[in-house]
C-alpha positions as CSV (number, residue, x, y, z in Angstrom):
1,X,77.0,114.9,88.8
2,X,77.7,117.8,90.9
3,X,76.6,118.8,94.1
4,X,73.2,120.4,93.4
5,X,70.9,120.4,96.4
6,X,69.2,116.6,96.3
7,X,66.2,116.3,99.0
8,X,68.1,114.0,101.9
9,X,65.8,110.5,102.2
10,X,64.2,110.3,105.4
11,X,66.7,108.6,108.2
12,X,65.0,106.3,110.8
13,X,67.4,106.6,114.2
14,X,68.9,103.1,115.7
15,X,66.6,102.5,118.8
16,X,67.6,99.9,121.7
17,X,65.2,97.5,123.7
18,X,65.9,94.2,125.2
19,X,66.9,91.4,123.2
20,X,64.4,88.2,123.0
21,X,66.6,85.5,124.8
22,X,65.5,82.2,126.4
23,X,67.4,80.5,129.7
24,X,70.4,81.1,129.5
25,X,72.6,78.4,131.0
26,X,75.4,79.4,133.7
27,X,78.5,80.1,133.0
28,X,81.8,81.0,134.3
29,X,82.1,84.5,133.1
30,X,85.2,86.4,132.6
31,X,85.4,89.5,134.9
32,X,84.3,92.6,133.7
33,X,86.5,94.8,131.2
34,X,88.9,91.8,130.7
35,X,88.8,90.0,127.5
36,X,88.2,86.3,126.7
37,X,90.8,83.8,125.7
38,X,93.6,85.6,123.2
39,X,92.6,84.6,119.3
40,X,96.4,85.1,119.1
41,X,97.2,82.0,121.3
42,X,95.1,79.8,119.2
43,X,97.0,80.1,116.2
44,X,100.4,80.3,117.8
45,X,99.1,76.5,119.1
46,X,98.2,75.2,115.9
47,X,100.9,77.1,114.1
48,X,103.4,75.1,116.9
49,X,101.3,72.1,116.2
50,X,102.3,72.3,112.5
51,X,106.0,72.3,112.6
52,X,106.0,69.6,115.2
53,X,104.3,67.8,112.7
54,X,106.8,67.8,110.3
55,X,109.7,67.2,112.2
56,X,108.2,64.1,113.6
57,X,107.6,62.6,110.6
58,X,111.4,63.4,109.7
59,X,112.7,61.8,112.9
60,X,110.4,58.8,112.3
61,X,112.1,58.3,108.2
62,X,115.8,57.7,108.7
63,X,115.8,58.3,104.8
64,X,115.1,61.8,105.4
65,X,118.0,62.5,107.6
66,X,120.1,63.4,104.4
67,X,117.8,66.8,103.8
68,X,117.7,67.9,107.4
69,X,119.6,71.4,106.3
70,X,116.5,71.7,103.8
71,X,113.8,70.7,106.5
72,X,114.8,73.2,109.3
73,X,113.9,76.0,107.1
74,X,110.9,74.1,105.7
75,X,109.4,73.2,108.8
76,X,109.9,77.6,109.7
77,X,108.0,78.2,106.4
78,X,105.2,75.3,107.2
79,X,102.8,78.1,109.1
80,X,103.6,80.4,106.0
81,X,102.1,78.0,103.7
82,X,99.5,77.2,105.7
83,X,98.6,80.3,106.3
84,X,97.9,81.4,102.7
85,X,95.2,77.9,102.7
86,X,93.0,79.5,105.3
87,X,93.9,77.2,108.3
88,X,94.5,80.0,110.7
89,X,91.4,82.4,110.1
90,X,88.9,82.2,112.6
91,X,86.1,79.9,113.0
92,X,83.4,79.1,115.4
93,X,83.7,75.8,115.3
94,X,86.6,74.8,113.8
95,X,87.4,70.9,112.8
96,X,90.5,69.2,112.5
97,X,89.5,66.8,110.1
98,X,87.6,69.2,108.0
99,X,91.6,70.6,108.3
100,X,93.2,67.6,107.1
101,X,92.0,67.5,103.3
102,X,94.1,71.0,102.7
103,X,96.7,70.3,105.0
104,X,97.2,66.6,103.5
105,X,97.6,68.0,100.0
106,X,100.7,71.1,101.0
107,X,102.3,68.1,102.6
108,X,101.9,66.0,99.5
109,X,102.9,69.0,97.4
110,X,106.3,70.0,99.4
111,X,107.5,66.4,99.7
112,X,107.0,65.5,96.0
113,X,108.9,69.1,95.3
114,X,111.6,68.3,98.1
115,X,112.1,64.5,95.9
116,X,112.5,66.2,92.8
117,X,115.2,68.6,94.4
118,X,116.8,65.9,96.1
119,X,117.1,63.9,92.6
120,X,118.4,66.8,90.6
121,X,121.0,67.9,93.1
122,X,121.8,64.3,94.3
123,X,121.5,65.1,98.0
124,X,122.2,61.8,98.7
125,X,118.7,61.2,100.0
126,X,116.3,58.0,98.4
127,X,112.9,59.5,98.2
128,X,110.9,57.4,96.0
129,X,107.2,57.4,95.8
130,X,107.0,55.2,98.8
131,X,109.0,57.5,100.9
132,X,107.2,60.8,99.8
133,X,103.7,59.3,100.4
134,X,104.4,57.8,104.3
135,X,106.4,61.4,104.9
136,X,103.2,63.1,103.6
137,X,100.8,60.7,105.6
138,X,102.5,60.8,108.7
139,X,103.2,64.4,108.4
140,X,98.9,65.1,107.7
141,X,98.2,62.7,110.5
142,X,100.4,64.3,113.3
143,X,99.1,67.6,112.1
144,X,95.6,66.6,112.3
145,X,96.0,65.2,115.7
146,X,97.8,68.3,117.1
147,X,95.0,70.5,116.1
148,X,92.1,68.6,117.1
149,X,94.2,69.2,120.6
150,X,94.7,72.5,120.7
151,X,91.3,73.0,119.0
152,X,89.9,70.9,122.1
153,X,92.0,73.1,124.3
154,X,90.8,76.4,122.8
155,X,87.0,75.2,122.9
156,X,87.4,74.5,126.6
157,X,89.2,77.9,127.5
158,X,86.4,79.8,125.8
159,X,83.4,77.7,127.7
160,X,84.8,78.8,131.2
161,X,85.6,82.5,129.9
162,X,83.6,83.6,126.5
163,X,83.7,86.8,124.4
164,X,81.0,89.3,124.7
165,X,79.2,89.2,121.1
166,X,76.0,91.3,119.5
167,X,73.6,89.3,117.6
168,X,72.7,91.9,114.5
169,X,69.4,91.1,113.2
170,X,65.7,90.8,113.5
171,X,63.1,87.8,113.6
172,X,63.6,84.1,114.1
173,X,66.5,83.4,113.0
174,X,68.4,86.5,114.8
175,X,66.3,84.6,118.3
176,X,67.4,81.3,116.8
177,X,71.4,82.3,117.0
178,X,71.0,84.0,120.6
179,X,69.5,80.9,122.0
180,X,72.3,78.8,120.4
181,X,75.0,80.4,121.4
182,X,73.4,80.9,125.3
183,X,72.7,77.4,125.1
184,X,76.2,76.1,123.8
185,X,79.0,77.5,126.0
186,X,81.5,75.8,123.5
187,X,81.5,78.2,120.9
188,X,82.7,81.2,123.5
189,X,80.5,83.5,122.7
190,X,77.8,84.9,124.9
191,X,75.6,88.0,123.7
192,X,75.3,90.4,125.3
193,X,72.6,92.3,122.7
194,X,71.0,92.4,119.7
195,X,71.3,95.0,116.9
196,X,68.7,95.8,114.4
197,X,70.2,97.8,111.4
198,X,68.6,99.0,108.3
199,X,68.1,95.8,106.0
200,X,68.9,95.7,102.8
201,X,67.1,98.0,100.5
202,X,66.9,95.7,97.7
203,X,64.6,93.3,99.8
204,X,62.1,95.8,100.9
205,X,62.1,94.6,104.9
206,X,61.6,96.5,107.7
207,X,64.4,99.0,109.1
208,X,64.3,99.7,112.7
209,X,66.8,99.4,114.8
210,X,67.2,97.9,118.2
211,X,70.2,97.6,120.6
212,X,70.1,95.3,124.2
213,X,72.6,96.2,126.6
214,X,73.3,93.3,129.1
215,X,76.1,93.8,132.0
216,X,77.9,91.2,134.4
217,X,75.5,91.2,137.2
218,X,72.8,91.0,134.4
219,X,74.1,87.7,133.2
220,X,73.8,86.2,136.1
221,X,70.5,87.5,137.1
222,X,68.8,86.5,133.8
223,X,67.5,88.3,131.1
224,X,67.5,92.5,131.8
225,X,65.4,94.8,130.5
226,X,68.0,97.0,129.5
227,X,67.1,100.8,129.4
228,X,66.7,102.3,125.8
229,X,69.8,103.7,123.8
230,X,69.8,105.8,120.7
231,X,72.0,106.2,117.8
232,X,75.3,104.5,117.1
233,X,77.4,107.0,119.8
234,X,74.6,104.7,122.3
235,X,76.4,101.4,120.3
236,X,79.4,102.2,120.9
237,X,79.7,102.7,124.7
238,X,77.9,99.3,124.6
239,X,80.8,98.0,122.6
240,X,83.2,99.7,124.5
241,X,81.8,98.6,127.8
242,X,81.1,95.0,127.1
243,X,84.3,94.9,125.6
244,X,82.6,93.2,122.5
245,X,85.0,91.5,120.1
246,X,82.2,89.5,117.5
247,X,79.2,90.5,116.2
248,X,76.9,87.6,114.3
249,X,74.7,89.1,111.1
250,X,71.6,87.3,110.1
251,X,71.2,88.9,107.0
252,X,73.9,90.5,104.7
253,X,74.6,94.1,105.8
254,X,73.4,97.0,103.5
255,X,74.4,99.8,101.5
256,X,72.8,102.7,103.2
257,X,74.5,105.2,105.4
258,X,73.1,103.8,108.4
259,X,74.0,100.9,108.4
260,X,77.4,102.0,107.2
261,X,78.0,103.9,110.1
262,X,77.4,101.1,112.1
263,X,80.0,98.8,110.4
264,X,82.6,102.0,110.5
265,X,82.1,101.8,114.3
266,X,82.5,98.0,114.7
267,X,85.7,98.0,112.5
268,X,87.4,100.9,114.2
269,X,86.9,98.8,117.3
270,X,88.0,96.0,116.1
271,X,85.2,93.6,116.4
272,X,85.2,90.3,114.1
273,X,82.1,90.1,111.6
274,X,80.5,86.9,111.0
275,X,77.6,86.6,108.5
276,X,74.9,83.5,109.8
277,X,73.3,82.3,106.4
278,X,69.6,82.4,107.8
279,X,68.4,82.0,103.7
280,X,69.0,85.7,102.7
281,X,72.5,85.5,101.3
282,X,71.9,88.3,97.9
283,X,72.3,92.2,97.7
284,X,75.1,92.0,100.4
285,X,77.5,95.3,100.4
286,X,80.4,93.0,102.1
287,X,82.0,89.5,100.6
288,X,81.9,86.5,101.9
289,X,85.5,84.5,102.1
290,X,85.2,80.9,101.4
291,X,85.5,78.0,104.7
292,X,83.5,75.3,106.2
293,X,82.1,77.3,109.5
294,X,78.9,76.5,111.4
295,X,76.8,77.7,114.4
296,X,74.3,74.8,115.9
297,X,73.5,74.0,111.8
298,X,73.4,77.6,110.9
299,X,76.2,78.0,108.1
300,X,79.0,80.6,109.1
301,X,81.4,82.9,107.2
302,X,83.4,85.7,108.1
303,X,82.3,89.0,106.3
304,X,85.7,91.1,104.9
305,X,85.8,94.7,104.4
306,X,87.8,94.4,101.7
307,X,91.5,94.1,103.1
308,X,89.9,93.0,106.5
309,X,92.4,90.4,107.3
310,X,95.5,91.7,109.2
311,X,97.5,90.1,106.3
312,X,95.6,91.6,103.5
313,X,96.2,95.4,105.6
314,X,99.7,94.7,106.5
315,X,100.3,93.9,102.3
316,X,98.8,96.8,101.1
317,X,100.7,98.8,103.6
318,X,103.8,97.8,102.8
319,X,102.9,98.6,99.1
320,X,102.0,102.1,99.6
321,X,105.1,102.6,101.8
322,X,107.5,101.0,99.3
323,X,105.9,102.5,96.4
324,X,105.6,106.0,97.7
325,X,108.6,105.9,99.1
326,X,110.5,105.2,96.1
327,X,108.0,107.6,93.8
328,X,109.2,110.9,96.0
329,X,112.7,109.7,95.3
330,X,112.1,109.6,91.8
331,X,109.7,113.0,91.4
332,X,111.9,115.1,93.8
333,X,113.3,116.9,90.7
334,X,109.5,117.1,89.7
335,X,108.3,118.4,92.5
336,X,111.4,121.0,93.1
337,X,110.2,121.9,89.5
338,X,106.6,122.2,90.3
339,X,107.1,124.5,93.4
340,X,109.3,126.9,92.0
341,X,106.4,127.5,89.0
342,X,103.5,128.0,91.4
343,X,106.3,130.0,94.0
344,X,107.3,132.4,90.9
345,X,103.8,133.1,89.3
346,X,101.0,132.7,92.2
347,X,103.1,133.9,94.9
348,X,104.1,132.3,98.7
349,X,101.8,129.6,99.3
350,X,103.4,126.8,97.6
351,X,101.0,123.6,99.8
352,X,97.1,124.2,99.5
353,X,95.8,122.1,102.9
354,X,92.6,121.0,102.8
355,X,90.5,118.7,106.0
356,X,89.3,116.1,103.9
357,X,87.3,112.3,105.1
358,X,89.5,109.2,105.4
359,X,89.0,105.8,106.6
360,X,86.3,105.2,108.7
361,X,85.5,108.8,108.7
362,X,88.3,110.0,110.3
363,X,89.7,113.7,109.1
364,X,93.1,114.6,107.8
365,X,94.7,116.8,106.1
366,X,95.3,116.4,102.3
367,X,98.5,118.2,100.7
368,X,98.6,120.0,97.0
369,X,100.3,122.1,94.8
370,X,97.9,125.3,95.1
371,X,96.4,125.9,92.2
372,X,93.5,128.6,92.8
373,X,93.9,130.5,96.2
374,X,90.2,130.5,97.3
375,X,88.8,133.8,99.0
376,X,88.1,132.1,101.9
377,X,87.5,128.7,104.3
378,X,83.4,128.8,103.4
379,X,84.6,128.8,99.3
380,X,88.0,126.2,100.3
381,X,85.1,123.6,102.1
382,X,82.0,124.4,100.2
383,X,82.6,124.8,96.7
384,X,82.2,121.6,93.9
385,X,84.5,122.4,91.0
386,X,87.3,125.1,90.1
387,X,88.2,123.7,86.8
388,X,87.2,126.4,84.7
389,X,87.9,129.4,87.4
390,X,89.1,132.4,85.4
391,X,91.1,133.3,88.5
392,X,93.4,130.2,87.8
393,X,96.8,130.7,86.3
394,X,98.3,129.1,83.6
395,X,100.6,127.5,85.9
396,X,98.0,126.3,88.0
397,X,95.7,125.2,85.0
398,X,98.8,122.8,84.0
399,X,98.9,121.1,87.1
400,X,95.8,120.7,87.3
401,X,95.7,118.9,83.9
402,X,98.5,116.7,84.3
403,X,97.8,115.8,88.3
404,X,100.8,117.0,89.1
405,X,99.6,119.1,91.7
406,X,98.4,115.9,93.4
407,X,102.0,114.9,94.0
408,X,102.2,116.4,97.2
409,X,99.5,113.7,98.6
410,X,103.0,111.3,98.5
411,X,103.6,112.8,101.6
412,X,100.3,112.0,102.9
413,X,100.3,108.2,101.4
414,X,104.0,108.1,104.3
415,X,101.9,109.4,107.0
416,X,99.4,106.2,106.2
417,X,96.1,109.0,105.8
418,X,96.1,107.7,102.0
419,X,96.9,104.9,100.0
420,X,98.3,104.9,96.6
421,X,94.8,103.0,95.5
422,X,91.6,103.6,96.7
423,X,88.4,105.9,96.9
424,X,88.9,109.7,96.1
425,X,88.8,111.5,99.8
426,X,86.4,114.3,99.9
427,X,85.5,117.0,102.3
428,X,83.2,116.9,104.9
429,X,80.3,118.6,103.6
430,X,80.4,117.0,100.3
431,X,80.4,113.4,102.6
432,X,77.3,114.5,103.9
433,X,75.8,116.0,101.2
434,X,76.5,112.7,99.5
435,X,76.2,109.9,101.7
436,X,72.0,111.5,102.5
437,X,71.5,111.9,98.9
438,X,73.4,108.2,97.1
439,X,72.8,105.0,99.2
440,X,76.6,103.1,99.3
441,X,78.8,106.5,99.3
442,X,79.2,106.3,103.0
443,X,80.6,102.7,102.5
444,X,83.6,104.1,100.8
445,X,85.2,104.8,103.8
446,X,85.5,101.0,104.6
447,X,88.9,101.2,103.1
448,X,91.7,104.0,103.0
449,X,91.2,107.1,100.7
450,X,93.9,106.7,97.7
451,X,95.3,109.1,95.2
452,X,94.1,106.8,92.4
453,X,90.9,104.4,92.2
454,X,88.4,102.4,90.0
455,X,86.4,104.9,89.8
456,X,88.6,107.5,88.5
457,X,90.6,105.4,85.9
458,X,87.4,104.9,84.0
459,X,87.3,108.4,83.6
460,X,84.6,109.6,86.7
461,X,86.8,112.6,88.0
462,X,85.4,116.4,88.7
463,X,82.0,116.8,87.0
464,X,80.8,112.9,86.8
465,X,78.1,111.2,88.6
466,X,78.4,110.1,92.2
467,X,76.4,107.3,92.5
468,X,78.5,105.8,89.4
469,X,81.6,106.9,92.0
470,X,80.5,105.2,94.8
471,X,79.3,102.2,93.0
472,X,82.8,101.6,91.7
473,X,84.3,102.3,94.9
474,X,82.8,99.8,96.6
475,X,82.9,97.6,93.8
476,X,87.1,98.0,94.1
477,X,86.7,97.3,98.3
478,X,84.6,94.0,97.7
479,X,87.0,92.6,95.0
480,X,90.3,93.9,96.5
481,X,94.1,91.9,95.5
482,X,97.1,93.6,95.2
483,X,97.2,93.0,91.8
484,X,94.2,95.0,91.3
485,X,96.5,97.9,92.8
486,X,99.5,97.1,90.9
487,X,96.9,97.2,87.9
488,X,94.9,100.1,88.3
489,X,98.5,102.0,89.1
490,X,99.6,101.0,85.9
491,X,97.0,102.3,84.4
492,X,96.5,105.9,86.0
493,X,100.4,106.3,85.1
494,X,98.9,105.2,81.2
495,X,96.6,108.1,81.8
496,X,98.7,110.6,82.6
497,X,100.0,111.3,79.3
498,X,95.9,111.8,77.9
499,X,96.2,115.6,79.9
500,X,92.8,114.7,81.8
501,X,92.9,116.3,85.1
502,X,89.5,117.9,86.9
């Protein structure tokens, strides 16, 4: 599909009234414009609460005392491993002895592999099945009782100063959560407004908006009647003055632009994204990760955005950096070779820049081999496809063929405007043409723009249909591993050799 003129579907604007809340209780509120208690500290507790655990359960089995070079280094890897079970995301309402079942088994699992070592090497150390089950037990139980206190000690610091939240959602259940969480100090969260985004289209449901705005003085006065905001720009100063760091879903968010917009904002602010299960739990654009959460009986799960975590952005960083790094190393002899051809046949103007749309709708610019020099900016921005331009050289027709001309976006992949994998970037007018005309495409931009995607390894580049585009796109951001990178890499380097370009 190309970029013939589709009639835009009519847009409802995001409105603002006051949110439906019921007496709330007083609190000790934190003052304005400072944050509640650090999400940071809490796992640096528990993390502290898991190595102590291990090395009293050493000091407490004298036949351990053989492996103690071995257990200084284990007890620095413990958070690691617990860590990649889940026990540090976030919760509402976070349980110690919902903890213990995972955090039993690792200690279960590193003490029988630390007795099989010890047997093999002959370390001098008598770790029979006995030993290996108390060290495990103890080990589990000093773990468990360490971070049901610092859970106790977290739940406490945010009752005297909670977080500014937004409740996103409309009807009971939306007035259900509000009421619970002004009600029940011990979760930390106090709202401060409701949002009403676009429901899912699949369900057919209404799709007004609405956003409350409560301040300081507010809170203590009762419920405001806030005065009416418009748009997301209106959203964000909200965020931004409230200082919001959570916002609770009652339903799961959709695919259209609007509502995409809306998540774009929250994530460039870095607000944390719960989904409430309130009985619609199909259609949703984001994933669900797995954990026992709950709000006052209402189940609870954080929503990713694909690498959401800080780990799963921090991996795929380090990827593109390594990768990318290593791959302009390699090509430089490429590229040197590449230059000189478009230098000697098309003439000065080696780089073609181009503003293109990156994450979260942000603008860079994109680097390539030129190709086609365009007769001017309106043509550059405006125009679909030059594929088949009779103004092309052979040269340029080449790289275009092979992708070499996208080489240069290597550069941009350093900078961290691109990733090696991910959606296609586009230019702005084509991002609006698109995200008014296909429901999802706005989406995209939950993730960084990549070289390579999905979407283009199963052949949708240049002339191909959007919507099948975007669906893949998003597909990729709801399912995202590094393997999946590593695989789709492998196979765009596969494709190379077919001579597809666009």
């Amino acid at each position: 599909m190309t970029t013939e003129s589709v009639p835009a579907p009519h847009t409802r604007s995001l409105t603002v009234t006051p949110a439906a809340v019921r007496h709330p209780v007083p609190l000790r509120l934190r003052p304005l414009g400072r944050r509640g208690p650090v999400p940071h500290a809490r796992t640096a507790g528990l993390a502290a609460a898991d190595v102590l655990a291990l090395l009293l359960a050493v000091a407490l089995l004298p036949p351990l005392a053989p492996l103690a070079p071995v257990l200084v280094p284990l007890a620095l890897l413990q958070p690691a491993l617990h860590a990649c079970r889940g026990l540090y995301r976030p919760r509402l309402a976070p349980s110690a002895l919902a903890e213990l079942p995972t955090a039993a088994g690792i200690a279960l699992l590193q003490w029988l592999i630390l007795a099989e070592a010890a047997r093999l090497y002959g370390s001098g150390a008598a770790l029979g099945p006995r030993e290996v089950f108390l060290a495990a037990a103890l080990q589990a139980g000093f773990c468990c009782a360490g971070r049901a206190l610092v859970h106790r000690a977290a739940r406490r610091s945010a009752a005297r100063r909670p977080r500014a939240a937004l409740v996103a959602g409309q009807g009971p259940v939306a007035r259900q959560v509000t009421a619970a969480l002004q009600g029940r100090p011990e979760y930390g969260l106090l709202p401060v407004g409701r949002i009403r985004v676009p429901a899912d289209t699949a369900t057919g449901t209404e799709t007004t908006g609405t956003v409350p705005v409560v301040t300081a003085r507010h809170r203590q006065e009762g419920p405001p009647v806030p005065p009416a905001l418009m748009g997301p720009q209106e959203i964000e100063r909200a965020v931004t003055r409230e200082d919001v760091r959570d916002v609770l879903f009652t339903r799961p968010p959709g695919a259209d632009p609007e509502t995409a917009a809306v998540l774009g904002l929250l994530a460039r602010h870095g607000c944390r994204l719960w989904l409430v299960d309130g009985g619609a739990t199909t259609g949703n654009l984001w994933c669900r990760t797995p954990g026992h959460d709950q709000l006052w009986g209402f189940s609870v799960q954080p929503l990713r955005d694909g690498p959401h975590r800080p780990a799963g952005r921090a991996v795929k960083r380090v990827l593109d950096t390594l990768l990318a790094a290593l791959a302009l190393v390699f090509a430089a002899p490429v590229l040197a070779v590449c230059a000189l051809a478009v230098r000697l046949t098309d003439g000065p103007g080696v780089i073609f820049r181009q503003e293109r749309v990156g994450l979260h709708g942000r603008p860079f610019t994109l680097l390539k081999f030129r190709t086609l020099c365009p007769v001017d900016e309106h043509e550059s921005a405006t125009r679909w496809n030059v594929a088949y331009d009779r103004r092309m050289s052979a040269t340029g027709n080449l790289l275009r063929r092979t992708s070499l001309d996208e080489l240069p976006q290597l550069w941009n992949v350093l900078k961290g405007d691109m990733s090696l994998v991910g959606p296609r970037p586009e230019r702005p007018y084509f991002v609006a043409k698109f995200s008014h005309a296909h429901p999802g495409y706005q989406a995209r931009h939950r993730m960084p723009v990549g070289i390579t995607g999905l979407a283009q390894i199963h052949g949708l580049r240049g002339d191909t249909s959007i919507e099948e585009r975007a669906r893949f796109d998003n597909h990729y951001i709801d399912t995202w591993t590094p393997w999946r990178d590593v695989c789709i890499l492998a196979r765009t380097a596969a494709s190379l050799f077919r001579l597809g370009g666009s």
